[in-house]
PDB file with one MODEL, atoms N, CA, C and O in Angstrom:
MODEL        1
ATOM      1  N   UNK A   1    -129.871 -18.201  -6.191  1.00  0.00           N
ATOM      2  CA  UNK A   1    -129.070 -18.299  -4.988  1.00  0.00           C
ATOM      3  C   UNK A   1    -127.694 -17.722  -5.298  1.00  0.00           C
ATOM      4  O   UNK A   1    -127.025 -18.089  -6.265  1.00  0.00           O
ATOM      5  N   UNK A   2    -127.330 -16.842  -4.464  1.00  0.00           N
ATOM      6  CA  UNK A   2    -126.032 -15.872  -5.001  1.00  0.00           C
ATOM      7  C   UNK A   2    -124.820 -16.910  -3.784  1.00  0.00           C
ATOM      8  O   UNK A   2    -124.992 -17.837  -2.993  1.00  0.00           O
ATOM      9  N   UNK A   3    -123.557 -16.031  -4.273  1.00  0.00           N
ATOM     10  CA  UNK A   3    -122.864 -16.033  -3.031  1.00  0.00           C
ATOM     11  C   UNK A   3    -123.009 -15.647  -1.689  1.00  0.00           C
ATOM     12  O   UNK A   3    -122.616 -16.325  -0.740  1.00  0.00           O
ATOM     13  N   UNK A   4    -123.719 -14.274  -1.586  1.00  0.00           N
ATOM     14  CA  UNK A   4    -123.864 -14.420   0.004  1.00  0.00           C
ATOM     15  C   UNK A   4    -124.766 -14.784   0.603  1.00  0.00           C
ATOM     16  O   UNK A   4    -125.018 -14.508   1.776  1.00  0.00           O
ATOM     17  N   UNK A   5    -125.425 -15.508  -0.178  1.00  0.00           N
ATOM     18  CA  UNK A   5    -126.753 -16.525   0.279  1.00  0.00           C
ATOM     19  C   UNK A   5    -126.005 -18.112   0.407  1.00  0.00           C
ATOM     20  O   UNK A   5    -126.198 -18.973   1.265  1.00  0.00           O
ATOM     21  N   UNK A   6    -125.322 -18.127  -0.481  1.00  0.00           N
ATOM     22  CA  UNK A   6    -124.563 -19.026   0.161  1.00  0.00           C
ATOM     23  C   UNK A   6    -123.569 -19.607   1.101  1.00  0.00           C
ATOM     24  O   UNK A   6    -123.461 -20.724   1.606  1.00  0.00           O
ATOM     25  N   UNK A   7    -122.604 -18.085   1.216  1.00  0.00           N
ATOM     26  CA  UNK A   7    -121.902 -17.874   2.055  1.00  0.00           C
ATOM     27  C   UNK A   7    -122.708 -18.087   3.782  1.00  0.00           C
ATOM     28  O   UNK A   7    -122.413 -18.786   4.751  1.00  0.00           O
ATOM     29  N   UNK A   8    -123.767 -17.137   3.519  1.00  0.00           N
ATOM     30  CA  UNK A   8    -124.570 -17.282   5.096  1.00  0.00           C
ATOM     31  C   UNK A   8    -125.186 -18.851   5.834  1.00  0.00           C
ATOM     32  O   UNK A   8    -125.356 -19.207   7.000  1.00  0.00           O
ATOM     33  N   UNK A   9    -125.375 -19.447   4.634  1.00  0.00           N
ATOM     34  CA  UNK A   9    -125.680 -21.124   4.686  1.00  0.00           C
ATOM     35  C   UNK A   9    -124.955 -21.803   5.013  1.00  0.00           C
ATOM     36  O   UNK A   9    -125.343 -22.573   5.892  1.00  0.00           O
ATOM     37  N   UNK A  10    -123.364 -21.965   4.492  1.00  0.00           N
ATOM     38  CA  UNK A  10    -122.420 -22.435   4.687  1.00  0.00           C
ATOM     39  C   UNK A  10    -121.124 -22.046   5.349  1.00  0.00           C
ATOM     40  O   UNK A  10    -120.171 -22.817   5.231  1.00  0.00           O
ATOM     41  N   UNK A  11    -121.010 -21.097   5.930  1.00  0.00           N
ATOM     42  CA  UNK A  11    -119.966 -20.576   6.766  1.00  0.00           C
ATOM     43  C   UNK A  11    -120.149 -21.305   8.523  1.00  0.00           C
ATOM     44  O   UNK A  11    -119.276 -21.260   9.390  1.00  0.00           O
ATOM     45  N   UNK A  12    -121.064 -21.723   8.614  1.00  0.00           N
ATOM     46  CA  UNK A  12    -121.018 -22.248  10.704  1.00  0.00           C
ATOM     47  C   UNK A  12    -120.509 -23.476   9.872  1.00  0.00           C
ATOM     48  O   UNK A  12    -119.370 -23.891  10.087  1.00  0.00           O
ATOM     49  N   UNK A  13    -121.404 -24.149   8.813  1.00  0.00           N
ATOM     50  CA  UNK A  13    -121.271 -25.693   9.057  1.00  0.00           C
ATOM     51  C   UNK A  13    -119.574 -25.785   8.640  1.00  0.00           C
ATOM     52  O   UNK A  13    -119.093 -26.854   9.015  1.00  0.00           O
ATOM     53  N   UNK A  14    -118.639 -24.921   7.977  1.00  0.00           N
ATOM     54  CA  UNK A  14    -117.489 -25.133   7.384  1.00  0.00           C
ATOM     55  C   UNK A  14    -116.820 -24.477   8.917  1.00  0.00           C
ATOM     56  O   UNK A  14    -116.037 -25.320   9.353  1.00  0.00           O
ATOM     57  N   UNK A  15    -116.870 -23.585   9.596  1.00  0.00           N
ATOM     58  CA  UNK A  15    -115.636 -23.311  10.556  1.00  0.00           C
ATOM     59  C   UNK A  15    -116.014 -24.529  11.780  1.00  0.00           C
ATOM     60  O   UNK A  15    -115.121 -24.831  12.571  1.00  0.00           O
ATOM     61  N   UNK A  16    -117.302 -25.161  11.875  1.00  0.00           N
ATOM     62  CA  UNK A  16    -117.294 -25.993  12.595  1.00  0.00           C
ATOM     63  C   UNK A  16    -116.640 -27.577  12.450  1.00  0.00           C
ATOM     64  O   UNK A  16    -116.276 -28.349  13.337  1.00  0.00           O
ATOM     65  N   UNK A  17    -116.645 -27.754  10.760  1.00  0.00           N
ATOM     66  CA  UNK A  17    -116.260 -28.732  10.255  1.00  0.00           C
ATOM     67  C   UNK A  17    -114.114 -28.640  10.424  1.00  0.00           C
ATOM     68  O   UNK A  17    -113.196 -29.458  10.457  1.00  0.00           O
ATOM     69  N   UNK A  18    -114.235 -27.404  10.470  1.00  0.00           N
ATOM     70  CA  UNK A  18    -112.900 -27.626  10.193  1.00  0.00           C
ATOM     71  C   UNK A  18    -112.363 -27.700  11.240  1.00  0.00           C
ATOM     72  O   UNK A  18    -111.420 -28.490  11.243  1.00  0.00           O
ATOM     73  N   UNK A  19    -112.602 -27.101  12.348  1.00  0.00           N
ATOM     74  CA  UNK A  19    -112.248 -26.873  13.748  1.00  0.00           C
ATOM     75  C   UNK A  19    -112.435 -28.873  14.145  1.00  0.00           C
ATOM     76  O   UNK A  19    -111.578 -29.447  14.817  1.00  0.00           O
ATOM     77  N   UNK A  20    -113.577 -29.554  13.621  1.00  0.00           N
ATOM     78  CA  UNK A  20    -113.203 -31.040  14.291  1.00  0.00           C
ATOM     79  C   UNK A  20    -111.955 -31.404  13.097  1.00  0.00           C
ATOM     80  O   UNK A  20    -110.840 -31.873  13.328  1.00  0.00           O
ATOM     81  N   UNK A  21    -112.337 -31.157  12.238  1.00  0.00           N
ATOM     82  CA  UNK A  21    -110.758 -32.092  11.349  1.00  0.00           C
ATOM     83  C   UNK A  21    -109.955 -31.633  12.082  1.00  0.00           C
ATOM     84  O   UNK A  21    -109.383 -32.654  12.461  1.00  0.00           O
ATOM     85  N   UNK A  22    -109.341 -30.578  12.718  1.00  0.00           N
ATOM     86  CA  UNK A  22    -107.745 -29.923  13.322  1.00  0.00           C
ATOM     87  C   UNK A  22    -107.853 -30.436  14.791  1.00  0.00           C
ATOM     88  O   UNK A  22    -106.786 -30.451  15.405  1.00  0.00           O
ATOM     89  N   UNK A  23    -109.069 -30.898  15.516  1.00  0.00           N
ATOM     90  CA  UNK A  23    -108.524 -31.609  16.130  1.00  0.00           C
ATOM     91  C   UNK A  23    -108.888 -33.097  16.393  1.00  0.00           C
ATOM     92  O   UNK A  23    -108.743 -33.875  17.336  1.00  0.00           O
ATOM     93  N   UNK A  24    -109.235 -33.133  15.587  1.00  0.00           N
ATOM     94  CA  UNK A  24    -109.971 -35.192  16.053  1.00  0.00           C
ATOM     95  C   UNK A  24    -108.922 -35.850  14.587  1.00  0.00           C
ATOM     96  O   UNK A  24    -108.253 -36.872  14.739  1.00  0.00           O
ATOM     97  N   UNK A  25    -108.935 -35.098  13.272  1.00  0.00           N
ATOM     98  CA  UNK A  25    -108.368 -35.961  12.078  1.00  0.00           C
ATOM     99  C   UNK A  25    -106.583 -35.871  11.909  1.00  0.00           C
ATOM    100  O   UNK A  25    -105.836 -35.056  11.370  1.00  0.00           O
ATOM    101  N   UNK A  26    -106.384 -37.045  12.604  1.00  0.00           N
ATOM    102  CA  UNK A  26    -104.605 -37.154  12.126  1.00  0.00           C
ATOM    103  C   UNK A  26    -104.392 -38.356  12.259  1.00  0.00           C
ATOM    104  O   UNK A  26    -104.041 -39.150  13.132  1.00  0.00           O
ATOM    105  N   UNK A  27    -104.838 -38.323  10.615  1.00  0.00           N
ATOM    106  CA  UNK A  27    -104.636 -39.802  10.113  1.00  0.00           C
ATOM    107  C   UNK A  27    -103.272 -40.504   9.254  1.00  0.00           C
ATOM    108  O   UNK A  27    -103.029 -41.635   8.833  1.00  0.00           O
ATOM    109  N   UNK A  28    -102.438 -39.003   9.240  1.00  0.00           N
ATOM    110  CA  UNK A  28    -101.620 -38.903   8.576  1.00  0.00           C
ATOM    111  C   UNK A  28    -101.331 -39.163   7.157  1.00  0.00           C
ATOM    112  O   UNK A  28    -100.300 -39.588   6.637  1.00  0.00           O
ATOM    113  N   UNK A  29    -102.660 -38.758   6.547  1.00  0.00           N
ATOM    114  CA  UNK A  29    -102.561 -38.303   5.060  1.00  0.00           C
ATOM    115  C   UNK A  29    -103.464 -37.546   4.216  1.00  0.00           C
ATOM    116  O   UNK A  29    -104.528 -38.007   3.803  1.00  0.00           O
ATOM    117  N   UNK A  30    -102.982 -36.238   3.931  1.00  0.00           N
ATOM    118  CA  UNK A  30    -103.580 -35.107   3.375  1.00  0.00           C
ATOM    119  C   UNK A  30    -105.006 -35.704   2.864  1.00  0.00           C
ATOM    120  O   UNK A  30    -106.117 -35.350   3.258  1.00  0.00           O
ATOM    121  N   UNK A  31    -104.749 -36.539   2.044  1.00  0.00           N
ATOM    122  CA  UNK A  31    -105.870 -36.577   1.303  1.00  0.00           C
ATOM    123  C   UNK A  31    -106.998 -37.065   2.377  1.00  0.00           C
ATOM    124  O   UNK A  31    -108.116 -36.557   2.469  1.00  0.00           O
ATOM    125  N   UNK A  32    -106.488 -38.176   3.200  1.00  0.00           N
ATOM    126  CA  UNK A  32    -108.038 -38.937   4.125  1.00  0.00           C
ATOM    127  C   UNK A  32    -108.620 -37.915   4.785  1.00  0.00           C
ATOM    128  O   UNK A  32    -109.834 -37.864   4.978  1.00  0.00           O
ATOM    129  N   UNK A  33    -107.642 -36.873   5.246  1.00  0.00           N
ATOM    130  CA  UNK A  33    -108.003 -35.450   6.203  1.00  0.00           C
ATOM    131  C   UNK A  33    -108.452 -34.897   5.314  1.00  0.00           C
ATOM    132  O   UNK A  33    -107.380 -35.213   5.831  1.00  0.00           O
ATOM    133  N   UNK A  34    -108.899 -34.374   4.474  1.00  0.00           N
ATOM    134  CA  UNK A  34    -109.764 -33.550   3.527  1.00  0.00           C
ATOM    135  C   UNK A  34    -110.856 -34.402   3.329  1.00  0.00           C
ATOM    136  O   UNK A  34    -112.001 -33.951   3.369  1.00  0.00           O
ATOM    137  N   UNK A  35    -110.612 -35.663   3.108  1.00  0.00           N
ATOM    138  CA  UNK A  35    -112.272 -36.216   2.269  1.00  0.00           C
ATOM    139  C   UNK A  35    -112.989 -36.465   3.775  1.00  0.00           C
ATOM    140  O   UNK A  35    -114.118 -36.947   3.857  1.00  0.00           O
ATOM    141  N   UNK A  36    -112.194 -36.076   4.963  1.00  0.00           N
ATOM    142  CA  UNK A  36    -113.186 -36.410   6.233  1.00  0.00           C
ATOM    143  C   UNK A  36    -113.707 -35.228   6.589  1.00  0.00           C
ATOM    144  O   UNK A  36    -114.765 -34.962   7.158  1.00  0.00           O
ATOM    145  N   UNK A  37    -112.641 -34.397   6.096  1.00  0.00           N
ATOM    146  CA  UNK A  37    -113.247 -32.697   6.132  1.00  0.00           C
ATOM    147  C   UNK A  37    -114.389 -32.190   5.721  1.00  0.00           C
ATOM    148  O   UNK A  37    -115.106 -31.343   6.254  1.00  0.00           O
ATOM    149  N   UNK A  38    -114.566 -33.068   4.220  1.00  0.00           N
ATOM    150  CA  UNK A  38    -115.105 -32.536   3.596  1.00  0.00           C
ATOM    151  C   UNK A  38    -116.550 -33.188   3.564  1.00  0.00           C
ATOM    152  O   UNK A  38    -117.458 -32.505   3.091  1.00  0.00           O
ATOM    153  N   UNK A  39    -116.860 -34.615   4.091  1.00  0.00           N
ATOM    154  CA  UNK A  39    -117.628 -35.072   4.775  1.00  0.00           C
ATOM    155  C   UNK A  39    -118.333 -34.650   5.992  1.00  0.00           C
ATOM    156  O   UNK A  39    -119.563 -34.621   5.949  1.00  0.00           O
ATOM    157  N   UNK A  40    -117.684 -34.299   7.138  1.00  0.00           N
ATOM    158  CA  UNK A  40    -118.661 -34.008   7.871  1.00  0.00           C
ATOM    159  C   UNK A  40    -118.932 -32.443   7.594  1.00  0.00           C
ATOM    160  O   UNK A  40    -119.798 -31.832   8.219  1.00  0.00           O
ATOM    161  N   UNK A  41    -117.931 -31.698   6.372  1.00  0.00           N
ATOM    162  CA  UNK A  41    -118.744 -30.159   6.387  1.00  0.00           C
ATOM    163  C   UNK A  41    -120.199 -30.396   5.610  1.00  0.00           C
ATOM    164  O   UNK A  41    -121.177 -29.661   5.739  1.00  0.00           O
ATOM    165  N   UNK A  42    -120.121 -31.616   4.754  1.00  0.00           N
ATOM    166  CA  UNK A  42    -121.396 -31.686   4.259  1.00  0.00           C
ATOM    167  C   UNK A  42    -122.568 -32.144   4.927  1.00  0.00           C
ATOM    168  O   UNK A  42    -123.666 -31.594   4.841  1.00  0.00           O
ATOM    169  N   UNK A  43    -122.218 -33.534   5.838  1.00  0.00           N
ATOM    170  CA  UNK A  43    -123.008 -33.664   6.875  1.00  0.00           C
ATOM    171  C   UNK A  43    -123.948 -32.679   7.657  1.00  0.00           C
ATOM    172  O   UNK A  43    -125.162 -32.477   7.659  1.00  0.00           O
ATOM    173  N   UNK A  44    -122.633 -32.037   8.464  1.00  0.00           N
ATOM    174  CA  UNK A  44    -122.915 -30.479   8.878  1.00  0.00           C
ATOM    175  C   UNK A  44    -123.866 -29.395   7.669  1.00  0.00           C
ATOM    176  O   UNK A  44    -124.791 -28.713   8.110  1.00  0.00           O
ATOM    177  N   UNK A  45    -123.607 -29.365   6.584  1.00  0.00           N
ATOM    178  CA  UNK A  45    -124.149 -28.477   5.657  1.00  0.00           C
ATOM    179  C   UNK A  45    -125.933 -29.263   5.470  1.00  0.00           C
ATOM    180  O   UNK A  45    -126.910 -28.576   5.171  1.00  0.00           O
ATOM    181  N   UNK A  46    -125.976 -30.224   5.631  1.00  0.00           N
ATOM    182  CA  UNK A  46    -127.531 -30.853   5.517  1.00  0.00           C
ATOM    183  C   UNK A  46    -128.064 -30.846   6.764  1.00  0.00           C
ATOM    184  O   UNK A  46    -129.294 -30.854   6.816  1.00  0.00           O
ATOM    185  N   UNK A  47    -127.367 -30.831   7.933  1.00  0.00           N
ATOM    186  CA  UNK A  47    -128.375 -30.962   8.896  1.00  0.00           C
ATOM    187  C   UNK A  47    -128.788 -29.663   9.540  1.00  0.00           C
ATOM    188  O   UNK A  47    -129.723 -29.544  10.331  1.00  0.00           O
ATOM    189  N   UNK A  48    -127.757 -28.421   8.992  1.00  0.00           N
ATOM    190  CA  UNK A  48    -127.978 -27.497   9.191  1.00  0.00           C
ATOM    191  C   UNK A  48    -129.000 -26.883   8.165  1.00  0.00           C
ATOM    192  O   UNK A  48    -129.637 -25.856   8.399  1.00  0.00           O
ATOM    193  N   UNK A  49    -129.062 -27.385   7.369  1.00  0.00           N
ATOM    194  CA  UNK A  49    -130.394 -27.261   6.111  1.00  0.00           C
ATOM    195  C   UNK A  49    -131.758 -27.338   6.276  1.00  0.00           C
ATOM    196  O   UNK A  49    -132.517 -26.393   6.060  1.00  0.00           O
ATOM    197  N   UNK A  50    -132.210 -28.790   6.774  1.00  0.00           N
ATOM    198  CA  UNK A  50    -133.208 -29.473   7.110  1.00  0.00           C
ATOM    199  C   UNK A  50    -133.456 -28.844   8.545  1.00  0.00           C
ATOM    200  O   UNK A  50    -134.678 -28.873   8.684  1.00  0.00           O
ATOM    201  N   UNK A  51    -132.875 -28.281   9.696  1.00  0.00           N
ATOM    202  CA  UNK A  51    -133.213 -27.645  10.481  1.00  0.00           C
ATOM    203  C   UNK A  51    -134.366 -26.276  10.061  1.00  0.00           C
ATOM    204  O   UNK A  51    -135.572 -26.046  10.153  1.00  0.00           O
ATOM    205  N   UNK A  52    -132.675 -25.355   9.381  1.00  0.00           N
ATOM    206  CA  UNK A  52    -133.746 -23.844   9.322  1.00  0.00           C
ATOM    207  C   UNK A  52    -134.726 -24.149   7.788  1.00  0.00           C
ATOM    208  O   UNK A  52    -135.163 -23.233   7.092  1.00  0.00           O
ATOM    209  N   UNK A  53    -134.911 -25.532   7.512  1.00  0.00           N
ATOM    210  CA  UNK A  53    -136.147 -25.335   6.352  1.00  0.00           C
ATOM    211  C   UNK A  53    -137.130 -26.138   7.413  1.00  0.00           C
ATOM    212  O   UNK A  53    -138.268 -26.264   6.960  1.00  0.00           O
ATOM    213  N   UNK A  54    -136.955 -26.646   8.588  1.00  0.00           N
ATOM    214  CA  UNK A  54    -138.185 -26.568   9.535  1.00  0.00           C
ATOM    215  C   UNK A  54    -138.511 -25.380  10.120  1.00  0.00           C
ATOM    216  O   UNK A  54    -139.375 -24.569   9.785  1.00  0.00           O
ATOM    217  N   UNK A  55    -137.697 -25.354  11.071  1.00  0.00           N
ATOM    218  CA  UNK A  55    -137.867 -23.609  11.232  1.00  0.00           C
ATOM    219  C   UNK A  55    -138.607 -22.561  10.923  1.00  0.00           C
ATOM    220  O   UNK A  55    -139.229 -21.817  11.682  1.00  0.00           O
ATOM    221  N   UNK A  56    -138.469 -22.524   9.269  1.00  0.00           N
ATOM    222  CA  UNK A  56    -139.375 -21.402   8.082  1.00  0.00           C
ATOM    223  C   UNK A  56    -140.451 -22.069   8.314  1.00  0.00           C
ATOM    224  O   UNK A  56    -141.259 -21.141   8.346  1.00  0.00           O
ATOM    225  N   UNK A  57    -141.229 -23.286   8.555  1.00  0.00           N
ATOM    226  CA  UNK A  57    -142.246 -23.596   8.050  1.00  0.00           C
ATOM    227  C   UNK A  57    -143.355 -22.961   8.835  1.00  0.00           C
ATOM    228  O   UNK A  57    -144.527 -23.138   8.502  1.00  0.00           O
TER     229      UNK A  57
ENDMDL
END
């Protein structure tokens, strides 16, 4: 698995993830806004997973 195999996997679930932190997360501290960031990009990154590996089947 290279970078732009990864890049293509993970680029919706990260501009979508970030677009809700900028506007739903102001919690007023860097760090809680990143680990929520970084939570639902992963969220986002698995459910967007388990989709297109149904998909292929």
């Amino acid at each position: 698995m290279g970078f732009r195999h990864s890049l293509e996997r993970e680029f919706l679930p990260f501009v979508v993830a970030l677009i809700i932190a900028q506007i739903w997360f102001k919690w007023g501290s860097f760090a809680l806004e990143m680990v929520g960031f970084v939570a639902v990009w992963f969220a986002l990154g698995f459910v967007t997973d388990v989709i297109l590996r149904t998909l292929r089947r």
